[in-house]
VOGU-3710 file (C-alpha; in Angstrom, 3 decimals, decimal comma):
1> xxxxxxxxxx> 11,762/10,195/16,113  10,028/11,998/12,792  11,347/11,495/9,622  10,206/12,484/6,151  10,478/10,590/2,930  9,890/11,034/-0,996  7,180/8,618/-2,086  7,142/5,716/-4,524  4,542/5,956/-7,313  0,986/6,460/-6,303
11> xxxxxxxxxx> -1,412/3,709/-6,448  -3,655/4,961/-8,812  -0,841/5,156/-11,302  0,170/1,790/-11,365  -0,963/-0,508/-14,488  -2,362/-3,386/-11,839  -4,902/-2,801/-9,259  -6,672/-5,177/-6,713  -9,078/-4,266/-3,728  -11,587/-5,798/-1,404
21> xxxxxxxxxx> -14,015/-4,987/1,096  -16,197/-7,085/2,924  -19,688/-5,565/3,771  -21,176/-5,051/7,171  -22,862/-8,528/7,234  -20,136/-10,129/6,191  -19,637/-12,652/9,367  -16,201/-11,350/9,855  -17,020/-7,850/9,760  -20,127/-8,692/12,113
31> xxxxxxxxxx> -17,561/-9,359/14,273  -15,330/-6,141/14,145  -18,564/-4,535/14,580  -19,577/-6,291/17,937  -16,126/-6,561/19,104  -15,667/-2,561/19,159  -19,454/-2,125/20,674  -18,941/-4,164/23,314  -15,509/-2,376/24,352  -17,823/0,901/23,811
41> xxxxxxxxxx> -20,716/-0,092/26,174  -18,258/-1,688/28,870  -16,199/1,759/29,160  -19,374/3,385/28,953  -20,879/1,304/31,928  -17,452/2,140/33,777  -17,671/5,759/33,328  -20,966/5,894/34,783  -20,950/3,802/37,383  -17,002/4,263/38,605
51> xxxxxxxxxx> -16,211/7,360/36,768  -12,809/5,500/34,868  -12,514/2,781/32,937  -11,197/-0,740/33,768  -9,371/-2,550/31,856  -9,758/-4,931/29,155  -10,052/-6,441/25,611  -12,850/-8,210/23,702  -10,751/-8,265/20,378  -10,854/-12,029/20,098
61> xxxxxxxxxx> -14,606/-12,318/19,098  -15,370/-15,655/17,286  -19,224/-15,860/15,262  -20,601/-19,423/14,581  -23,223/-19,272/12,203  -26,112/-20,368/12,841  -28,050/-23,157/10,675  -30,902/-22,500/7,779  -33,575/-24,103/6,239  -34,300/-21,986/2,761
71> xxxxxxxxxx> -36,223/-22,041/-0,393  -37,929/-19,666/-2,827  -40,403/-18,025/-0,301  -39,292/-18,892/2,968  -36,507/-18,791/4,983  -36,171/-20,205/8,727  -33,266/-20,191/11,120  -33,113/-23,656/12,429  -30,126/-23,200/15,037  -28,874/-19,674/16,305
81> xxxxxxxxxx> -25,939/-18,017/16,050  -23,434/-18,530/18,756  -20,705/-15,750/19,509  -17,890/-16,342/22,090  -16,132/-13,479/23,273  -12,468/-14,330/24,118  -10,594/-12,018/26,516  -9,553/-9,861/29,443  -11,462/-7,871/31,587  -12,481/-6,965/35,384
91> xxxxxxxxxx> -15,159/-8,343/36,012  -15,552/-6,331/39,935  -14,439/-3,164/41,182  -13,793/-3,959/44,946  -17,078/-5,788/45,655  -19,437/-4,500/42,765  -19,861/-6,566/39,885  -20,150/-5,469/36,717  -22,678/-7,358/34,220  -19,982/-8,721/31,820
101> xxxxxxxxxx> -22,721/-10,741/29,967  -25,861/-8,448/29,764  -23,473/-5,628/28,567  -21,911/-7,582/26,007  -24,827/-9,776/24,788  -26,983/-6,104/24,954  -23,614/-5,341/22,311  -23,964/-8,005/20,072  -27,611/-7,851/20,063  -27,465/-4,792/18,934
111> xxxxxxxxxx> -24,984/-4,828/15,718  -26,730/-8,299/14,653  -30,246/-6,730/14,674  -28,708/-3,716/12,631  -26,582/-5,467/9,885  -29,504/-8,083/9,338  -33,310/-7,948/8,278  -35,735/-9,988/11,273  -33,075/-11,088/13,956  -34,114/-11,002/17,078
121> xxxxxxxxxx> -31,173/-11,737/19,832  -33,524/-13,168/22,436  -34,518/-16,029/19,855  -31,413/-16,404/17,910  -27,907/-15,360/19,759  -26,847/-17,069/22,439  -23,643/-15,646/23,350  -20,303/-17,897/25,152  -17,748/-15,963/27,389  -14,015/-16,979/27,314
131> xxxxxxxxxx> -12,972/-14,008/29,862  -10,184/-14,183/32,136  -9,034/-11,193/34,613  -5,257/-12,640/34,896  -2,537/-10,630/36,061  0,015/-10,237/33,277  3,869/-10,190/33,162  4,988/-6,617/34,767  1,378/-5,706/35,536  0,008/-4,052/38,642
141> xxxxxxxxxx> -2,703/-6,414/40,749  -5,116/-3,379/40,394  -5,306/-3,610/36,266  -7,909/-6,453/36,024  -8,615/-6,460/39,706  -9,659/-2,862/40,625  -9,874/-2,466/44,185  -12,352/0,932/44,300  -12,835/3,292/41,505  -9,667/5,078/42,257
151> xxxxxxxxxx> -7,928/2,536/40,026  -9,857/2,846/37,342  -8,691/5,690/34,865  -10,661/8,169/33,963  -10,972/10,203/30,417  -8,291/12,295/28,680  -5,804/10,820/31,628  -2,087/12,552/31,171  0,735/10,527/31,120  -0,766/7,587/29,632
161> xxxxxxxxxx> 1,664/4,693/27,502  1,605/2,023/25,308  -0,110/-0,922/25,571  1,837/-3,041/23,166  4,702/-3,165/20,541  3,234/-2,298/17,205  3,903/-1,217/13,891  0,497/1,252/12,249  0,619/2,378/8,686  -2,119/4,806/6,786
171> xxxxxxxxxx> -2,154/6,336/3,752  -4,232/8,526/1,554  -6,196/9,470/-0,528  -8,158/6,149/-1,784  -7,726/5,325/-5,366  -10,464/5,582/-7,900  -10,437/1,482/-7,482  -10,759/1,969/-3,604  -13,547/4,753/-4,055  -15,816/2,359/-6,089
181> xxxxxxxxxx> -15,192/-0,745/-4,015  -15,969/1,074/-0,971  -18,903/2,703/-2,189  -20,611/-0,307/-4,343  -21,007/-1,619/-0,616  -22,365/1,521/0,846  -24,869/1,598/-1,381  -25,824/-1,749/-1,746  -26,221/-1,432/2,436  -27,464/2,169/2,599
191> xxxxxxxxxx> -30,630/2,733/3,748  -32,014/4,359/0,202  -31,252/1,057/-1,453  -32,669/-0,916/1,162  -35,584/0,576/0,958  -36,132/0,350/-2,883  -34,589/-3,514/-2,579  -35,631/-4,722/0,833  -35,424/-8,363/-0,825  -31,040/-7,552/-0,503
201> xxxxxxxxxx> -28,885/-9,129/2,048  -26,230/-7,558/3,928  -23,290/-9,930/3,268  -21,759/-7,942/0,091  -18,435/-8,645/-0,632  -17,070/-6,528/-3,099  -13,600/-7,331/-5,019  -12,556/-5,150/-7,254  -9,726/-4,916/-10,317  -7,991/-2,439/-12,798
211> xxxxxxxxxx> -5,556/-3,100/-15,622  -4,816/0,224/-16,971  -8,080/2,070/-17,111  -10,034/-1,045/-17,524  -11,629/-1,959/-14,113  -13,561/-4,708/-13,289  -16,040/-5,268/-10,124  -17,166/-8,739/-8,547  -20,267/-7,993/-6,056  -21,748/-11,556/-4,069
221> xxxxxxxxxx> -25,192/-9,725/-3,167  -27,296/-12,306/-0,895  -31,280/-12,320/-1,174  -33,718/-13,113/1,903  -35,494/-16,514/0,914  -39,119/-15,013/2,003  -39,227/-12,037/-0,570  -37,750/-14,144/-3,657  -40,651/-16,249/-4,816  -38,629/-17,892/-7,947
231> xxxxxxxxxx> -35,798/-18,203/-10,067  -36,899/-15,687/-12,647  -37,354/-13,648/-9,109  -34,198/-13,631/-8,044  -32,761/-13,147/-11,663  -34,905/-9,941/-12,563  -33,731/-8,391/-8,835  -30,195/-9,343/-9,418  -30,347/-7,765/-12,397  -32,050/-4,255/-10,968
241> xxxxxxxxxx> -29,424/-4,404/-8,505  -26,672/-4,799/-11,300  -28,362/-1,735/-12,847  -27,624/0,585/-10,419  -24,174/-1,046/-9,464  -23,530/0,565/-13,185  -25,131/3,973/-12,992  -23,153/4,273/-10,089  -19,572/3,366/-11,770  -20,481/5,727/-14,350
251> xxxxxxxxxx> -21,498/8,651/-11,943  -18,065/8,501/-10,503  -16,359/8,752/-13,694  -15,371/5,464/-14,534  -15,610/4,542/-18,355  -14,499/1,176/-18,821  -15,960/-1,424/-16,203  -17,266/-4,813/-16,207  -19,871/-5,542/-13,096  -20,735/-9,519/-12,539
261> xxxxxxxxxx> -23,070/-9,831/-9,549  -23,243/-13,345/-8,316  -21,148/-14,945/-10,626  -23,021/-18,381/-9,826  -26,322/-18,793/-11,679  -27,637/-20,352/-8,584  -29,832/-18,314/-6,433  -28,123/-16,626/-3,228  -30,880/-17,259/-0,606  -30,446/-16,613/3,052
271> xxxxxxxxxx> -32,646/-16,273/5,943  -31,807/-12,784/7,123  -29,224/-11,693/4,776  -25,825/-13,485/5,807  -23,888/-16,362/5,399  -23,591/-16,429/8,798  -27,284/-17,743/8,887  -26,486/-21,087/7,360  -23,487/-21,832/9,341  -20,168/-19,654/8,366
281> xxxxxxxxxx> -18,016/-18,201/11,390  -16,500/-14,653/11,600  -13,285/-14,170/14,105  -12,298/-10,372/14,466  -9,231/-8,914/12,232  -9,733/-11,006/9,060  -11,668/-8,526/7,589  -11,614/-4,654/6,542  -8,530/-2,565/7,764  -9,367/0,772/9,425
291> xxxxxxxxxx> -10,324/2,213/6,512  -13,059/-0,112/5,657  -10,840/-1,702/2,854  -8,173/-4,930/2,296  -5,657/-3,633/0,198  -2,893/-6,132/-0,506  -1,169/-3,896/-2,525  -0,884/-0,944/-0,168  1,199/-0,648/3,234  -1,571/-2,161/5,502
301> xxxxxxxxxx> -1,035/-3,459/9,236  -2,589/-6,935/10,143  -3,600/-5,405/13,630  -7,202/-6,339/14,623  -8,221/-3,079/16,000  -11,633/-3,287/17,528  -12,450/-4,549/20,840  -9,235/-3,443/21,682  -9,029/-0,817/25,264  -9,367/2,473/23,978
311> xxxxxxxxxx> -7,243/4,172/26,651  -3,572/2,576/26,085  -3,679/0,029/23,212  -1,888/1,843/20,460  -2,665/-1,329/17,813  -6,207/0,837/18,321  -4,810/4,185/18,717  -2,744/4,618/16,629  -4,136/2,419/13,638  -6,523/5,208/13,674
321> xxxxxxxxxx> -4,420/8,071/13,873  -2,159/6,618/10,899  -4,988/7,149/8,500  -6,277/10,359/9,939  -2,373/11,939/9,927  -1,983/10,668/6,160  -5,164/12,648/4,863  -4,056/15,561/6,342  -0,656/15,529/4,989  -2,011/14,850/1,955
331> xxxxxxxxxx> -4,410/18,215/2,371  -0,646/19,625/2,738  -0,489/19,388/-0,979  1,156/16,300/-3,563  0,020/12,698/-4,977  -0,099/10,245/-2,006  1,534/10,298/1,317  1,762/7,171/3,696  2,223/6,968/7,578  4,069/4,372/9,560
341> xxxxxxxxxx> 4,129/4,696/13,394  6,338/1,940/15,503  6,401/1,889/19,312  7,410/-0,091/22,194  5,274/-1,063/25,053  5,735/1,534/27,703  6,753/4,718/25,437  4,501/7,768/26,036  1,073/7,595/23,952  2,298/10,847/22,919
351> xxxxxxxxxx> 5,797/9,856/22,256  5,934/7,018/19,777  9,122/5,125/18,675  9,302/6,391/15,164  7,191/8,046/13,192  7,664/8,397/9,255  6,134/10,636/7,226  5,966/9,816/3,164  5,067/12,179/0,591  6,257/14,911/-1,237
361> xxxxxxxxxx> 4,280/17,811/0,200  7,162/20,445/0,099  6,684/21,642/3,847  8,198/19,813/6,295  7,909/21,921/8,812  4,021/21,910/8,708  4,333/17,926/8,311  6,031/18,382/11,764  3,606/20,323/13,531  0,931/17,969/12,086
371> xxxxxxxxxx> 2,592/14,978/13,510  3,002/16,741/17,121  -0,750/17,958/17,002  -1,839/14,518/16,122  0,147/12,502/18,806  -1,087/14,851/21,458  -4,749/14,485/20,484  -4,240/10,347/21,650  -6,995/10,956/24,533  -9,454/12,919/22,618
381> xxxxxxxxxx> -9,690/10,285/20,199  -10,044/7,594/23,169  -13,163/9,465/24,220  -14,132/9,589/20,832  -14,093/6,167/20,678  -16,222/5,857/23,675  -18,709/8,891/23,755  -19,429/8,831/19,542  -18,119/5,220/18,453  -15,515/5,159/15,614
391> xxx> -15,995/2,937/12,776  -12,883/0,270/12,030  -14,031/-1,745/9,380
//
């Protein structure tokens, strides 16, 4: 069922504003990240070995930090981090194993080592498994217990259905408030920055406000310990950093802002660039929505969507599609529009409960045709998802 609505006043219009994102060290966000590799490199396995993919889930991943020792000038992990994947998945088809723990430690490994500076996984991971291959209510014996490839299912499968009951939302286009938040932390973590300020961390959280036109951004910015030699140190490269925080406000036209990096006088010092050195944990869907921002004033679902099975779990699906079928109704012409997708466990991928549509593009008809394109376009976003990686945080 498709139906269209008029839309309430756009975002960007209203006189109070509040955003947040949560960079890609952020422990939480580590743990999007690893969640969705490790569902990437297990279907990936599959498909080469079996030529399908078995079923499963890793969205439960849980990060315990790790423990520090820190000071101006050096920085030393003194425990590692421990991540414990909670979950489903086969762990055999027929007689063949599949290496549940080198595929998904290989997974972590790699996100840690690329959202950090120095980690190493061999020294400082050690990773806990909390997989079960159950049979649940209503479920064949075959789903977590293949008995030969044959009941494994392969890419762009027909006839697919839902997973789950879930309720998706997207929207577009960001706000000028959603723009800057989302791009303070891109730069702060791009690799131009990074290069000009290797001394930077990667756990920037960036919170961001706007009364009228006035708009106001928090950054926390962490330092690595061994390239900050002092207090004056840390204070001038806090201060470079703020810098070009505020040429880039003013390069997006923004006027009136306020930047305060590291509110706390106290220097930020980790060990490779996250609080998750010195102990913090990260558990998957407290972070970033989809669209790489929390956005309490905005229709937003709470649905943790990585590490989820890319084939069948619409919570995945069609979180994703929601925000890819809003920007291009809003390329249909008018202010804002906003998705919202509901469906029942067991309705066709293709086929959703309800799907509503709101903006005020004037053409429904092509809003229509949109919709049906993008619903039938579920399994070439799966192998998206598997072939190219999609980012959900």
């Amino acid at each position: 069922m498709l139906s269209v609505e008029r839309p309430l006043r756009a975002a960007g219009e209203r006189s109070y504003e509040v955003v947040e994102r949560k960079g890609v060290g952020h422990p939480d966000t580590m743990c999007d990240a690893m969640a969705e590799r490790m569902s990437q490199r297990y279907s990936q396995y599959c498909l080469e070995n079996f030529g399908g993919v078995a079923h499963h889930w890793f969205d439960k991943v849980v990060l315990y930090g790790g423990g520090a020792d820190v000071d101006f000038g050096r920085g030393e992990l003194t425990a590692p981090y421990r991540v414990t994947v909670y979950g489903k998945a086969a762990s055999h088809v027929g007689d063949t194993e599949i290496p549940l723990r080198e595929i998904l430690f290989a997974a972590a490994g790699e996100v840690l080592t690329e959202v950090t500076t120095g980690f190493v996984p061999a020294e400082h991971l050690r990773l806990e498994l909390g997989l079960v291959d159950h049979r649940g209510p209503s479920r064949s014996s075959a789903r977590y217990a293949p008995r030969d490839s044959g009941d494994l299912i392969p890419l762009r499968s027909a006839g697919l259905i839902s997973n789950d009951t879930n309720i998706l939302h997207g929207y577009a286009p960001l706000s000028r408030l959603e723009n800057a938040v989302l791009g303070i932390e891109r730069l702060v973590n791009g690799p131009e920055f990074k290069l000009r300020h290797p001394e930077t961390g990667w756990d920037v959280k960036v919170v961001g406000s706007r009364r009228a036109e006035k708009f106001r951004l928090v950054v926390n910015l962490p330092f690595l310990a061994g390239l900050i030699g002092s207090v004056e140190e840390y204070r001038h490269h806090r201060d470079l950093a703020t810098e070009e925080i505020e040429k880039f406000l003013a390069s997006s036209g923004i006027a009136d802002f306020d930047v305060l990096v590291n509110a706390n006088d106290k220097a930020y010092l980790t060990v490779f660039g996250s609080v998750a050195d010195s102990g913090d944990v990260g558990v998957v869907g407290r972070g970033n929505r989809v669209n790489g921002l929390i956005t309490p004033m905005r229709p937003m679902s709470i649905e943790a969507s990585a590490g989820k099975n890319p084939l069948d779990h619409t919570g995945k699906i069609y979180n994703v599609l929601a925000m890819r079928l809003a920007e291009r109704v809003h390329e249909l012409g008018g202010d804002e529009s906003q998705v919202h997708i509901i469906t029942s466990k067991g309705a066709p991928l293709t086929d959703p409960d309800e799907v509503i549509v709101t903006t005020d593009a004037p053409d429904t008809s092509a809003i229509e045709a949109l919709v049906g394109e993008t619903l039938a376009g579920t399994a070439d976003l799966t192998a998206e998802f598997i072939e190219k990686g999609v980012v959900l945080w």
